[in-house]
Structures are given as structure tokens and as C-alpha cells.
C-alpha positions as CSV (number, residue, x, y, z in Angstrom):
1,X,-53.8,19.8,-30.3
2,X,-53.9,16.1,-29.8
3,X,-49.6,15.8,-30.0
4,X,-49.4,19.0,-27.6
5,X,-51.5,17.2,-25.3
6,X,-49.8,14.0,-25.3
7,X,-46.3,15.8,-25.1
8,X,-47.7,17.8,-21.7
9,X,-49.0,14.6,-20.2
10,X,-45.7,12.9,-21.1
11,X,-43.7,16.1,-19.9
12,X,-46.0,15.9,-16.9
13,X,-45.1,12.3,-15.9
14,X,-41.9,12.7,-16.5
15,X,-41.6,15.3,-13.8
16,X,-43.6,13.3,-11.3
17,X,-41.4,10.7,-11.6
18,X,-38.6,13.0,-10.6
19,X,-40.2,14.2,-7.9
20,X,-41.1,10.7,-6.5
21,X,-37.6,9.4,-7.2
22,X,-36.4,12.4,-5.1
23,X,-38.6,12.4,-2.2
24,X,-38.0,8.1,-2.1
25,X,-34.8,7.4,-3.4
26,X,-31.5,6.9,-1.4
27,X,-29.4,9.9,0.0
28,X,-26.1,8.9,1.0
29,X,-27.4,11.1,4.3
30,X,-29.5,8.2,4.6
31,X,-26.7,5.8,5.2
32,X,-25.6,4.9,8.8
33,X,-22.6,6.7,10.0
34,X,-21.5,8.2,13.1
35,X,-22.8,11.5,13.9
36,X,-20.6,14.5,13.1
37,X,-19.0,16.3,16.1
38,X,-18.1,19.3,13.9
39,X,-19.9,21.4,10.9
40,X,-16.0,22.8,10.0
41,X,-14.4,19.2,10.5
42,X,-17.1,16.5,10.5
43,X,-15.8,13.2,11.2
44,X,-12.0,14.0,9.6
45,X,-10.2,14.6,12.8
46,X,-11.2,11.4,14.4
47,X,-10.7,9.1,10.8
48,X,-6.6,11.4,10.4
49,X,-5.3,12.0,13.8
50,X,-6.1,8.2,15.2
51,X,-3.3,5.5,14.5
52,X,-4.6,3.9,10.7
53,X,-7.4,2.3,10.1
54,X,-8.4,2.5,14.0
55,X,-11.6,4.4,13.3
56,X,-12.2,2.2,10.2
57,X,-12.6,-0.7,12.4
58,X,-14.5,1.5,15.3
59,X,-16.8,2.4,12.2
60,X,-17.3,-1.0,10.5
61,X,-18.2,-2.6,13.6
62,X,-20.6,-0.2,14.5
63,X,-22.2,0.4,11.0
64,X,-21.0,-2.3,8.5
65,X,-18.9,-2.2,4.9
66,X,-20.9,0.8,4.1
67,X,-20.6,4.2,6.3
68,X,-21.6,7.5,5.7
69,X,-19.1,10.0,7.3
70,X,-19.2,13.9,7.4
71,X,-16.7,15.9,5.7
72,X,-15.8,19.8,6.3
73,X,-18.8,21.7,6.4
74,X,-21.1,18.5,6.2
75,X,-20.2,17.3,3.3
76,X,-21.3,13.5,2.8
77,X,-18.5,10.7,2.1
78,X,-18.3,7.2,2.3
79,X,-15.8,4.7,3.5
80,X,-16.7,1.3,1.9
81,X,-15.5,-2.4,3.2
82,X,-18.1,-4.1,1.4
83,X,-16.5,-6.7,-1.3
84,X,-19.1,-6.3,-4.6
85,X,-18.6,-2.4,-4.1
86,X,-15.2,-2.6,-4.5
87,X,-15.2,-4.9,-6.7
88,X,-17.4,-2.5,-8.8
89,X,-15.2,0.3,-8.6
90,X,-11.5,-1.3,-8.4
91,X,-12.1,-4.1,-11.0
92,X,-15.3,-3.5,-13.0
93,X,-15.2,0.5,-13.4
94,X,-11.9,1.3,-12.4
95,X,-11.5,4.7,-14.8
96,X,-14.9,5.7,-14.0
97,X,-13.7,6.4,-10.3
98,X,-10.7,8.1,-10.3
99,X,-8.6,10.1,-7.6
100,X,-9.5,12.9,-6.1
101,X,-7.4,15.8,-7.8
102,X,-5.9,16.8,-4.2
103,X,-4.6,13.2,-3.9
104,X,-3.2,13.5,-7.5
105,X,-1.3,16.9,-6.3
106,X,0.0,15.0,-3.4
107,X,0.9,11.9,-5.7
108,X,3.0,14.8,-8.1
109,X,4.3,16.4,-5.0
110,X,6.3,13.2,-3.6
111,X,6.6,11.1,-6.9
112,X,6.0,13.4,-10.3
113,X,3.4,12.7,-12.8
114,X,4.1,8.8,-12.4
115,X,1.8,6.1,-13.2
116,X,0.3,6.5,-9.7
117,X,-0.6,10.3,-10.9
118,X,-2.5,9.3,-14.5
119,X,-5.6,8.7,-15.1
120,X,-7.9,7.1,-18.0
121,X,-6.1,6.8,-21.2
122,X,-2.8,8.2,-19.6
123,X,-3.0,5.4,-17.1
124,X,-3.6,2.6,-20.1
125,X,-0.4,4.3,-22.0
126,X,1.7,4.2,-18.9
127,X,0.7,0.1,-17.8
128,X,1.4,-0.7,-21.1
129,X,5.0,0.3,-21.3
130,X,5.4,-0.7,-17.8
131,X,4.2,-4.0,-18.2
132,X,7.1,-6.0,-19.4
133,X,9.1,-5.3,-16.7
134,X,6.6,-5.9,-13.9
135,X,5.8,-9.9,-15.5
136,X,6.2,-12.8,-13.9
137,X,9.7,-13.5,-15.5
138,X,10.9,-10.0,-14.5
139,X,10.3,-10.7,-10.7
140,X,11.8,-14.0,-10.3
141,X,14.9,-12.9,-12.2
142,X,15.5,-10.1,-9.3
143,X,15.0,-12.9,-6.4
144,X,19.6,-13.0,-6.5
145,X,19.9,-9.4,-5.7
146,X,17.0,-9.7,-2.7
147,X,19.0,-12.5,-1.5
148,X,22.3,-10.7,-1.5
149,X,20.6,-7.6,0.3
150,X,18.7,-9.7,2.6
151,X,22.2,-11.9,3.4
152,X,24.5,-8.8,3.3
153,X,21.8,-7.1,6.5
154,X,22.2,-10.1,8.4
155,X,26.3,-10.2,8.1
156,X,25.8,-6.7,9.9
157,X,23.3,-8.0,12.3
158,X,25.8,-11.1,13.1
159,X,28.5,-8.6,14.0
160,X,27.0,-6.3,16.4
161,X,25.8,-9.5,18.3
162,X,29.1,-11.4,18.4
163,X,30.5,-8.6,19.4
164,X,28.0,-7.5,22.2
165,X,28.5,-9.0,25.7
166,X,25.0,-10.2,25.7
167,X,25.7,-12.2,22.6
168,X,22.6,-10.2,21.5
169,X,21.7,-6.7,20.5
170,X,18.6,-4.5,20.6
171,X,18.2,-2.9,17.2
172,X,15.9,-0.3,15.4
173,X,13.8,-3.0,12.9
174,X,12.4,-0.4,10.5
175,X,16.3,2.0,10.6
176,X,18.0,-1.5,9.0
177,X,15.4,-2.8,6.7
178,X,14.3,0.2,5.1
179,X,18.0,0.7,4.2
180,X,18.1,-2.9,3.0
181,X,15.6,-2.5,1.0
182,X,16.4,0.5,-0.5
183,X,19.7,-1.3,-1.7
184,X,17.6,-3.7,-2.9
185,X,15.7,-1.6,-4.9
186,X,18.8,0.1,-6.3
187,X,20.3,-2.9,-7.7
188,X,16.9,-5.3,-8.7
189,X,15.3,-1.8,-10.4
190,X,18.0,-0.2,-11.2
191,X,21.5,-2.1,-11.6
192,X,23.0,0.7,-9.2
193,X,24.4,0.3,-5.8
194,X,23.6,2.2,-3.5
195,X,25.3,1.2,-0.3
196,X,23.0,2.2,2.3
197,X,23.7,-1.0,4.7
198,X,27.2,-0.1,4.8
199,X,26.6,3.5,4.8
200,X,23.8,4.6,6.4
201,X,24.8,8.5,6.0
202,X,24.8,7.7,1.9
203,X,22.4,11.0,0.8
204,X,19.5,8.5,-0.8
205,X,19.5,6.4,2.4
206,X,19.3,9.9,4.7
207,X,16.4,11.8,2.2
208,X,14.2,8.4,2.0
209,X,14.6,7.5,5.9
210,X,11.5,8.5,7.6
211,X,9.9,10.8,4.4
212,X,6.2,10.1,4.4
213,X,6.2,10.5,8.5
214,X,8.2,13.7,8.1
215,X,5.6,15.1,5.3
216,X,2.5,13.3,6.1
217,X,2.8,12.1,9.7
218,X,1.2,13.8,12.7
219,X,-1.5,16.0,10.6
220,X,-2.9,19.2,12.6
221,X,-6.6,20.0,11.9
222,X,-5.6,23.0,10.1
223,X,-3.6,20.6,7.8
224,X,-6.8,17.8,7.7
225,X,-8.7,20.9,6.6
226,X,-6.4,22.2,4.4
227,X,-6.3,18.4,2.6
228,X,-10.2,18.1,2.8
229,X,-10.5,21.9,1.3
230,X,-7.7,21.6,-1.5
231,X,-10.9,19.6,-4.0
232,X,-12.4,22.7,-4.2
233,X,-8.9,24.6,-5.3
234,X,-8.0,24.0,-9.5
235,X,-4.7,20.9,-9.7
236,X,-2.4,23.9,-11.7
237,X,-2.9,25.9,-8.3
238,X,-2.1,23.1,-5.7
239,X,0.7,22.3,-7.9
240,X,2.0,25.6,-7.7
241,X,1.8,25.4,-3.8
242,X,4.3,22.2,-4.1
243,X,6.3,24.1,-6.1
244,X,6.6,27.0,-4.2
245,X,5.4,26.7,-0.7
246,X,7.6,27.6,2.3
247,X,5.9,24.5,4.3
248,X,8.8,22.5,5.6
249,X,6.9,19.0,5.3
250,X,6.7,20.6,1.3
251,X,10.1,21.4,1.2
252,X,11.0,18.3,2.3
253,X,9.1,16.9,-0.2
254,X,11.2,19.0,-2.7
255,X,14.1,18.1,-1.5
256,X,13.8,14.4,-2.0
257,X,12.1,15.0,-5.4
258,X,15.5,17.1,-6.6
259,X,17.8,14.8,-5.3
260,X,15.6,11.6,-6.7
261,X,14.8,13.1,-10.2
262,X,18.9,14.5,-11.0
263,X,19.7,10.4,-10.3
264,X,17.0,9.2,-12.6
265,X,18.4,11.9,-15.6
266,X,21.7,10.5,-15.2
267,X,20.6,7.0,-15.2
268,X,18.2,7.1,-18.0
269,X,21.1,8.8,-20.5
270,X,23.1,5.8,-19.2
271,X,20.2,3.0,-19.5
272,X,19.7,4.5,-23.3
273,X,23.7,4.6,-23.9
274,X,23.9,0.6,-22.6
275,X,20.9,-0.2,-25.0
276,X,22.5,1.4,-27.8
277,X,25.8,-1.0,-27.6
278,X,23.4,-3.9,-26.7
279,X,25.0,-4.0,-23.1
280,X,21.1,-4.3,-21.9
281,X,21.0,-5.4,-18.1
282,X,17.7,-7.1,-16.6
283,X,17.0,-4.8,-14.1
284,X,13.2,-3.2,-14.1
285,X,14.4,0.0,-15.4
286,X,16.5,-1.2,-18.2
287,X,13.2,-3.4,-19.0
288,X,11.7,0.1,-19.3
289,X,13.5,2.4,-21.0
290,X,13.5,-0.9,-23.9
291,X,10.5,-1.4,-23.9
292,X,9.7,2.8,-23.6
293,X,12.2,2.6,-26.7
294,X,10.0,0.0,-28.9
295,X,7.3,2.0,-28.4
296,X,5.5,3.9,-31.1
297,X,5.8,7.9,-30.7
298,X,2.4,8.4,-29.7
299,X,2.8,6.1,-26.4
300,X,6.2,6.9,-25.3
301,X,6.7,8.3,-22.1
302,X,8.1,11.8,-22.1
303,X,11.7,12.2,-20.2
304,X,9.6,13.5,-17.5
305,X,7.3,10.8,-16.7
306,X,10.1,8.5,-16.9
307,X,12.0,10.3,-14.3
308,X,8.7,10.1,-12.3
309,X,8.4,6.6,-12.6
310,X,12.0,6.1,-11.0
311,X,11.0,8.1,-8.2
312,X,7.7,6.0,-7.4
313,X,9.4,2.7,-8.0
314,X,12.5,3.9,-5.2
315,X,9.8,4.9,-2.6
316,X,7.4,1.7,-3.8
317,X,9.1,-0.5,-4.3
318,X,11.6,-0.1,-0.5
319,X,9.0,1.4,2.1
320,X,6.3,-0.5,1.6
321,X,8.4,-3.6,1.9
322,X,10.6,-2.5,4.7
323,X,7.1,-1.1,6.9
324,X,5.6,-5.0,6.1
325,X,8.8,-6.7,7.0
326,X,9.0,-4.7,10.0
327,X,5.3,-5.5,11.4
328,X,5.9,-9.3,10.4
329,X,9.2,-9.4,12.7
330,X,7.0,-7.5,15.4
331,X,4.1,-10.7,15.5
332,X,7.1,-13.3,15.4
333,X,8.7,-11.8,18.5
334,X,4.9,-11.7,19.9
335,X,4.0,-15.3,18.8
336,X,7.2,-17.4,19.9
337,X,5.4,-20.3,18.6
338,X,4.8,-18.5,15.2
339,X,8.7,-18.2,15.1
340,X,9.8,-21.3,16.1
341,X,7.6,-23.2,13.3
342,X,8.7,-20.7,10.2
343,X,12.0,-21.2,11.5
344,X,12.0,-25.2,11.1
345,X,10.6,-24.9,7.9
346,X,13.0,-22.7,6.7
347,X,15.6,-25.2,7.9
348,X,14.0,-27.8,7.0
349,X,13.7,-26.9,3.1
350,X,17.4,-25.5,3.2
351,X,18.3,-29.0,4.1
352,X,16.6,-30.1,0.8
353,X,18.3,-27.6,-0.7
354,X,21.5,-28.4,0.4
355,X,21.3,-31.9,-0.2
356,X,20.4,-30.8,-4.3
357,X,23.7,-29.2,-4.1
358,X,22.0,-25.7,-4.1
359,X,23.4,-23.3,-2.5
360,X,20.8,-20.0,-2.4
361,X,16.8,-20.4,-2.4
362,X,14.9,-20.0,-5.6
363,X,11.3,-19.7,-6.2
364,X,10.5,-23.1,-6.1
365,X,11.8,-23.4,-2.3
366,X,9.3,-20.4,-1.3
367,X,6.8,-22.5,-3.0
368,X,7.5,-25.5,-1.4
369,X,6.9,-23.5,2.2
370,X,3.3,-23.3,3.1
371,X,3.2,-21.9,6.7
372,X,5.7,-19.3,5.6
373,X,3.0,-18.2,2.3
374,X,0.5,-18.6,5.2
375,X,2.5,-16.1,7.6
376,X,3.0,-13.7,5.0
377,X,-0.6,-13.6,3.3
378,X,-1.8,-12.8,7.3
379,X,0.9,-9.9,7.8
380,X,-0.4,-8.9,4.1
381,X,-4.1,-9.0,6.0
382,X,-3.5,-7.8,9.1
383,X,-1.1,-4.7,8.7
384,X,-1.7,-3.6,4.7
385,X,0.7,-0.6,4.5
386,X,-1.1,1.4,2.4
387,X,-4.5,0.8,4.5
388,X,-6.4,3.8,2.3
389,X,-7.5,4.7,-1.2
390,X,-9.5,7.1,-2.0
391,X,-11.4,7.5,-5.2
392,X,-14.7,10.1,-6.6
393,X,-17.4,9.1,-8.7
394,X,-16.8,10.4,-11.9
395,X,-20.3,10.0,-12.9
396,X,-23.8,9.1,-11.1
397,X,-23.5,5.5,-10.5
398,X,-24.8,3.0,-8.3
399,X,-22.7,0.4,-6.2
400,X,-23.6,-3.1,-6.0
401,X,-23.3,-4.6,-2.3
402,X,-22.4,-7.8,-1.1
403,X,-25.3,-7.1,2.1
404,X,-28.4,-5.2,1.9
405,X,-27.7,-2.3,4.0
406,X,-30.6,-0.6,6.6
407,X,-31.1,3.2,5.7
408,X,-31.2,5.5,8.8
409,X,-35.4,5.3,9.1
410,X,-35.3,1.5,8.2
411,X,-35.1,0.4,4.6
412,X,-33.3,-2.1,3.5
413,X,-31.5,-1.9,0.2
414,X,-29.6,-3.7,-2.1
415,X,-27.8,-1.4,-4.2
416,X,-26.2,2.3,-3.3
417,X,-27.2,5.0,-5.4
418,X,-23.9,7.6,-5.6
419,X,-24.1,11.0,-7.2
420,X,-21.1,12.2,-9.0
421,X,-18.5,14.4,-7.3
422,X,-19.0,11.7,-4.1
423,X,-15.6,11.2,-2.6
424,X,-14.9,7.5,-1.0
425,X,-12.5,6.0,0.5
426,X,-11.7,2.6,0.4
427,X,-10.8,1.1,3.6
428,X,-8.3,-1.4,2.5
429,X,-7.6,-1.9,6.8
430,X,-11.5,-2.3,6.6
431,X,-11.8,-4.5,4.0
432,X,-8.8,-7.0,5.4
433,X,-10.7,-7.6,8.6
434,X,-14.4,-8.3,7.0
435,X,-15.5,-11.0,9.0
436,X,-17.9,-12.6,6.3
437,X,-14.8,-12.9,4.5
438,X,-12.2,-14.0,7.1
439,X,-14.2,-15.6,9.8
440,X,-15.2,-14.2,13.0
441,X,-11.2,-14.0,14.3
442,X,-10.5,-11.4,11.5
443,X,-9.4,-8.8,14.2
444,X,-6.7,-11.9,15.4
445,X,-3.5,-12.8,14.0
446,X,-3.9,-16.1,13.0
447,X,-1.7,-17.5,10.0
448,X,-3.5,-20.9,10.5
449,X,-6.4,-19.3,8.4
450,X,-4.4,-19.7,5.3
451,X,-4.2,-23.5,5.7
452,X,-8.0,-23.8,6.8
453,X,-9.6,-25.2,4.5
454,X,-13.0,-23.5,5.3
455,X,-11.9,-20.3,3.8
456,X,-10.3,-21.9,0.7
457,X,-13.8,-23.0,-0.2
458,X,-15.5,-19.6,1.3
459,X,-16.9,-18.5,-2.6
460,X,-15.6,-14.6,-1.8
461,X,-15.8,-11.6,-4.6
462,X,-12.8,-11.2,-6.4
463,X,-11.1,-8.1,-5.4
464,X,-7.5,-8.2,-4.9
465,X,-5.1,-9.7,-7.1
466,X,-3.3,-11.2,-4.0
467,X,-5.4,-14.0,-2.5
468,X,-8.4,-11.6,-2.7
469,X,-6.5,-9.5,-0.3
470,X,-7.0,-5.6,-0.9
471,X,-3.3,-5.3,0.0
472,X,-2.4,-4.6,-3.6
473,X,-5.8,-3.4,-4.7
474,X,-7.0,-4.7,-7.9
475,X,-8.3,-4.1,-11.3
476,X,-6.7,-1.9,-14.0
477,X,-4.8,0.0,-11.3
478,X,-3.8,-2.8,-9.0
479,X,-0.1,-2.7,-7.5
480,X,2.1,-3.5,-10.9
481,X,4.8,-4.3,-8.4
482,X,2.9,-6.8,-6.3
483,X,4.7,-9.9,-7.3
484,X,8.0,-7.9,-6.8
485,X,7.1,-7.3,-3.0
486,X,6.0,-10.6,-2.2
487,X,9.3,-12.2,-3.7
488,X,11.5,-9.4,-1.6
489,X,9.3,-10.6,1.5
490,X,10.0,-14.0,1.1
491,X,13.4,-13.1,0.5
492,X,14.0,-11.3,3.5
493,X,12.0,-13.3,6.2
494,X,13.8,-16.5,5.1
495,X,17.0,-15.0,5.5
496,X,16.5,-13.7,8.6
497,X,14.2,-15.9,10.5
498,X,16.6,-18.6,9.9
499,X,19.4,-17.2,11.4
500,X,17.9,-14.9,13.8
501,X,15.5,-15.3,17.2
502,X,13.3,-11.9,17.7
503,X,12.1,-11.1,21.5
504,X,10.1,-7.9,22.7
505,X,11.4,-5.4,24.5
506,X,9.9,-2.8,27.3
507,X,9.3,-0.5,23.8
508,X,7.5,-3.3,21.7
509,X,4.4,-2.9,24.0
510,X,3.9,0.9,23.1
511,X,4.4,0.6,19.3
512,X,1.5,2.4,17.1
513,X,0.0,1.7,13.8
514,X,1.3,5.4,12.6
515,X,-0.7,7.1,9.9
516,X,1.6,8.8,7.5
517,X,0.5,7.4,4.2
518,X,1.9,4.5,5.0
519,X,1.1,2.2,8.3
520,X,4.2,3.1,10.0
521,X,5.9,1.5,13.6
522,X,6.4,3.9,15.8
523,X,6.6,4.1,19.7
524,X,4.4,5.9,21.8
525,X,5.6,9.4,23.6
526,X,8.1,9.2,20.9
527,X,6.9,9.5,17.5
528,X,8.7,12.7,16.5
529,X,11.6,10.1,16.5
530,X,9.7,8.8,13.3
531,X,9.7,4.8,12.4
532,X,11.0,2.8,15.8
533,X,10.5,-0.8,16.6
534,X,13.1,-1.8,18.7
535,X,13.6,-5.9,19.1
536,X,16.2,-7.8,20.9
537,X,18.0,-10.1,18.3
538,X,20.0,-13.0,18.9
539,X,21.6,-16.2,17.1
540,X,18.8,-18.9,16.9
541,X,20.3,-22.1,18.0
542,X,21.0,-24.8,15.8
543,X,19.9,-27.4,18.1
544,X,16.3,-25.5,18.2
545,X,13.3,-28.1,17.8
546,X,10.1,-25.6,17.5
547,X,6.7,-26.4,18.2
């Protein structure tokens, strides 16, 4: 009698404490957040159909790092800014928040089941073969065929302007670099050449230009709905719909996945062929089909996933590069001043060079530029491409935060309580402009802050594995190409900054941040036309002193 009473007082208590913890603790309704204009929508049309990352910032300021938005029919998600949150779920628990399994279908649709596809285990087996081809070595040993790209856009460039009666020639930023890029890709990942720069009707250069705007640019709400909707649909039937669908931004999708995944067969039989007579090249996918050779059965990647990692290294490893590349050219044209000092110090360390008897820059000569790291750690801050990622709780879990956070009827707390199923999104545009982390200018262009020494000694949450940037993300699934990138930009901005002056044109001032993915330029009225930033280039002079 005596046990049966203690285990109803104990069955008792343990029931009021549920009830109390559910009548005090934290909803995520609880959490600021604008009001939702829509029970079908919420708050998705304003956060998809705006340029990227505007109502981030429209949201942050009004709310802080941590806001509570509506989804379709008043669902609760959260957009989170706030450094120890993310540090939580990038770095600390990164398998314990994975993609959402609509995100995944969209990831299978454009690039296969590649590493930006698996999760968990998958994920670990994947990184691991990757790896060696993604180290420190691996990059600077591509930095030749970036410089031959970079040097064989600008003979191009040098033409049409000699040739012009202007001595000077307005041209489509994005249209030339993304092609660059790609041939840069093609020979530092692949050993192939592609051509695009000299052909720019070549069938890779035509399927790639303009992709994610065609498929993901421009969303209608019945397309945000479809999106916010497809969690609720099982991944075998959304895959089906990419496989089958009628949907021209799907076929589209197809079309590039067809033509992408028959070049990857041929070149993997040739990679394995090379390997087998020791003829082993250095590029990234040589690096991987060794190293995917040395592996034991168990973690070898199929044919398939190989195939799929091709495909996500082609659209990686050129559009991200060529959409950063593009936006740093557009704030050199705004910021003559800018240009006119990255410029000198280009000049200046090709003189050392020179005088070494060297005759094309190496790593060390990036190194040795420190407003040019500055200027590309701000383009990196101020316009990260991929400005979203979006993540669920896999579990019930609570998020540290960096500040305490005032509940909608005035409590303050510490930590966030999340229940599992919650879908998030990380606002990497969000996170980049955090004023307790980059001053109270963080919504200003301002490469100076690099060499400041205030926010070298600022204490900040590791995040990013760039500078603390979110950029590249971090943690287990942090970019494995980041090093890659930065090398290319380097590549490409010395090359053409030192030859070439960039001026605005009547267009520059109606560019958009366009939301397709990726944070595309695009020009206002005309962004059917898909990525545009027209600048006027010319010959710098020689005789040019800066500022």
C-alpha cells in the first residue's frame, strides 16, 4: 500500500511538472516576429519574392538574431542571426539538424545524391573520400590553371576595347566570368577543357548560363506554397516529381542533369583508365576517384554518387565564384577610391615579383596583399551568395544564444527551447551584417574593417571557417571547397583589377540582389533577361597614382 502510494504521489508530481512546464515554458509563438498577413502563406511571400536577404535585414532590425515567422497555415519557423545558435547547430550538433527533406529533393533535382544531398553517416563517408582533394595542397596546386583562365578572359576583354572607338567597352560582368569560371573549373577539377571563353555557344557553357535563375528565380506563390507544402509529401514522391514532371524550370533542371551526368561517366571510365597506367593528373577529380579507389568497399562511393559529385563541383565550384566576382567588380566601379588602391597594390607586388624574376603570382604574393584579403573578406560579408540554409531539428533541443531575447509578454531568456520537426533557416545575409559582430557600419561596405584592429580583438563565436564569416558555413558540413574559391577570387580580381578600370553605367544603378538560390545581379524591369551587370571597361593607365 505504502509503494502504491509513493508511486501515485510520484506519478502525480511528475504530471504537475508537465503541466507547469507547459503552461510557463517557451513557445516559439512566444518569440518576436512580424505578424502574419496570411493563414495560407504566412510570412513566405514577403521572405521569397523580395531581392535576398532584404526581409532578413527588415526582420533582424526590427526583432534581433532570433525571429519567429509564420509558415503556410501558421506554422511557426525561425530565422536565426544570432552567433552561439549557430554555432550550436552548424559546428556543435551539425547531424542533429539536418535539411529539410524538400531541400534534399531540390539538392537531388539540380546536383544528384551528392555530398550536399547526404546526411549523418552518409555525410561522414562522403567528406572522407572527398577530403584529400579539397586540402590545403590540393588548392594551391590549381592556383596555374585560375591564372591562365583569369589571363585568357582579359586577352578577350583587351580586344574588344582596342578595337572599340571609345577605347573602352560596356560588357555583361556575370555573361564573361561565369564562363571563365566554368573553364576554370573544367581544367583545376577536372583536367578537361572546356572552351567556354572562346566559345560561348559550347553546350556546358549554354546549359550552366543562367540555371538557378531559370529554375529557381522569380517564384509565384503557388510555387512558395508548393516548396513550403512539399515537407509534408514522402522524398521517393518529390523525387518522382523531378523525374517526371512536365514543369519547364524541372525540365530544365533535367536537362542540365543529362547532359552533366553522360560527361562525368565518360570521365570517370577515363580518370580510372589514367590511374590504372599511373598517368594520375592533380586535378580534384583525379584526387577523387584515387582516393575513392583506396577506399575500403564499405566506403566507396557508388558510380552514382560519384557522377553527383561532378555535377555539384561544376555548379559549386563556377557560379558561386562568378556571382562573388561579379558583385566585387560592381563596389570597385562604385568606390573609385576602393579601385584605385587594390590596383597599386596589385602593381606594386608584381613589381616585387618581377624583380624575383617571377613571372605569374603564387600564394605567397596574395599573402603579401592585405587590402586585397581585406576587399575580398568584405565582398565575402557583404554579398554571401548563398545568403540561406535551412536546417529542422531532428530532435527537441534547446539553442544557446549569444543575447537574452524578450518573449512577446516580456520575459527575458537565455536559451531557446525548439521542439523537433522546427524548420529554421539560417540567415547567412543576417548573420554577415550582425552589428555586435561587425560594428555599427555592418549595413556599409567598408573593407577598412578588415585592417581595424578593433574587430581583430572583438572575442566573437566561432562560426564560419572563413574569418568567422558564415559565407562558407561551418562545422562538419562547412563549404569543402572554400579554400578553392577564395584562391580563384584572388586569382581573378588580380588579374583583372590590374589591367582593367571598371565605371558604372545608366544600368549599374537598377541592379538587384536576385533570389534564385544564389544572390544573383540582375537589372531591374529586366530580370527575365537573367544575370546582367553591365560595366564600362577600359585599360587602366600605367601612369595611374591611386589614392
Amino acid at each position: 500500500m505504502g509503494h502504491a502510494f509513493v508511486a501515485v504521489g510520484f506519478l502525480a508530481l511528475v504530471m504537475a511538472y508537465k503541466a507547469y512546464r507547459r503552461y510557463t515554458g517557451i513557445s516559439l509563438a512566444d518569440v518576436p516576429g512580424p505578424e502574419s498577413p496570411s493563414f495560407i502563406m504566412g510570412n513566405t511571400k514577403e521572405l521569397y519574392q523580395g531581392q535576398a536577404a532584404e526581409a532578413d535585414f527588415k526582420w533582424q532590425a526590427q526583432y534581433g538574431n532570433i525571429v519567429r515567422f509564420k509558415g503556410p497555415f501558421s506554422e511557426n519557423q525561425i530565422m536565426i542571426s544570432d552567433p552561439a545558435a549557430l554555432q550550436y547547430i552548424f559546428v556543435k550538433s551539425g547531424y542533429r539538424f539536418p535539411k529539410p527533406h524538400e531541400r534534399r529533393a531540390m539538392d537531388n533535382m539540380v546536383s544528384g545524391k551528392s555530398l550536399m544531398w547526404v546526411e549523418g553517416e552518409d555525410h561522414k563517408r562522403h567528406r572522407k573520400v572527398l577530403s584529400p582533394a579539397f586540402g590545403v595542397p590540393g588548392a594551391r596546386a590549381l592556383l596555374p590553371f585560375f591564372n591562365g583562365c583569369a589571363e585568357s578572359m582579359s586577352n578577350k576583354w583587351m580586344d574588344l576595347i582596342t578595337n572599340s572607338k571609345e577605347q573602352s567597352a560596356v560588357l555583361n560582368i556575370p555573361a564573361w566570368v561565369s564562363r571563365a569560371t566554368l573553364d576554370a573549373v573544367g581544367e583545376a577539377a577536372f583536367d578537361v577543357r572546356f572552351g567556354s571563353i572562346d566559345n560561348k555557344e559550347s553546350a556546358l557553357a549554354r546549359a550552366y548560363s543562367n540555371m538557378l535563375h531559370d529554375i529557381f528565380g522569380s517564384p509565384s506563390s503557388e510555387q512558395i506554397f508548393f516548396q513550403e507544402v512539399a515537407k509534408y509529401i514522402p522524398i521517393r514522391i518529390l523525387d518522382y516529381f523531378g523525374e517526371t514532371s512536365n514543369n519547364p524550370r524541372v525540365q530544365r533542371a533535367r536537362e542540365v542533369a543529362s547532359l552533366a551526368t553522360s560527361l562525368a561517366k565518360q570521365m570517370v571510365t577515363d580518370k580510372a583508365e589514367m590511374l590504372l597506367h599511373r598517368k594520375g593528373s592533380r586535378d580534384v577529380f583525379s584526387l577523387l576517384v584515387k582516393s575513392n579507389m583506396d577506399t575500403d568497399a564499405k566506403a566507396k562511393l557508388t558510380e552514382e554518387e560519384l557522377y553527383a559529385q561532378m555535377r555539384v563541383i561544376l555548379i559549386a565550384g563556377h557560379e558561386t565564384t562568378s556571382n562573388t566576382l561579379s558583385w566585387a567588380l560592381l563596389e570597385l566601379a562604385r568606390h573609385p577610391e576602393m579601385q584605385y588602391r587594390l590596383r597599386a597594390e596589385i602593381r606594386e607586388t608584381q613589381a616585387a615579383m618581377h624583380a624575383h624574376g617571377d613571372t605569374e603570382f603564387a600564394i605567397a604574393d596574395f599573402d603579401a596583399m592585405p587590402y586585397a584579403a581585406a576587399f575580398i573578406k568584405e565582398v565575402l560579408r557583404f554579398y554571401p551568395v548563398v545568403y540561406h540554409s535551412y536546417r529542422r531539428a531532428g530532435q527537441d533541443d534547446v539553442l544557446p544564444l549569444s543575447q537574452p531575447i524578450t518573449t512577446r509578454f516580456g520575459k527575458l531568456i537565455h536559451e531557446l527551447p525548439v521542439p523537433r520537426g522546427t524548420q529554421i533557416i539560417a540567415s547567412i545575409g543576417a548573420y554577415n551584417r550582425n552589428k555586435d559582430l561587425w560594428g555599427e557600419d555592418a549595413h556599409v561596405f567598408n573593407p577598412e574593417r578588415w585592417l581595424n584592429s578593433a574587430l581583430k580583438e572583438k572575442k566573437a563565436t566561432s562560426v564560419g571557417v572563413y574569418s568567422n564569416l558564415m559565407t562558407f558555413l561551418g562545422g562538419p558540413r562547412a563549404c569543402i571547397g572554400w579554400r578553392f574559391a577564395v584562391i580563384e577570387i584572388q586569382a581573378f580580381l588580380t588579374e583583372v583589377v590590374g589591367k582593367f578600370e571598371f565605371a558604372l553605367t545608366d544600368k549599374s544603378e537598377l541592379v538587384r540582389r536576385e533570389a534564385s538560390v544564389l544572390m544573383t545581379p540582375t537589372v531591374e524591369g529586366e530580370v527575365e533577361k537573367g544575370a546582367q551587370l553591365p560595366l564600362r571597361v577600359s585599360v587602366a593607365s600605367r601612369t595611374e597614382k591611386g589614392y
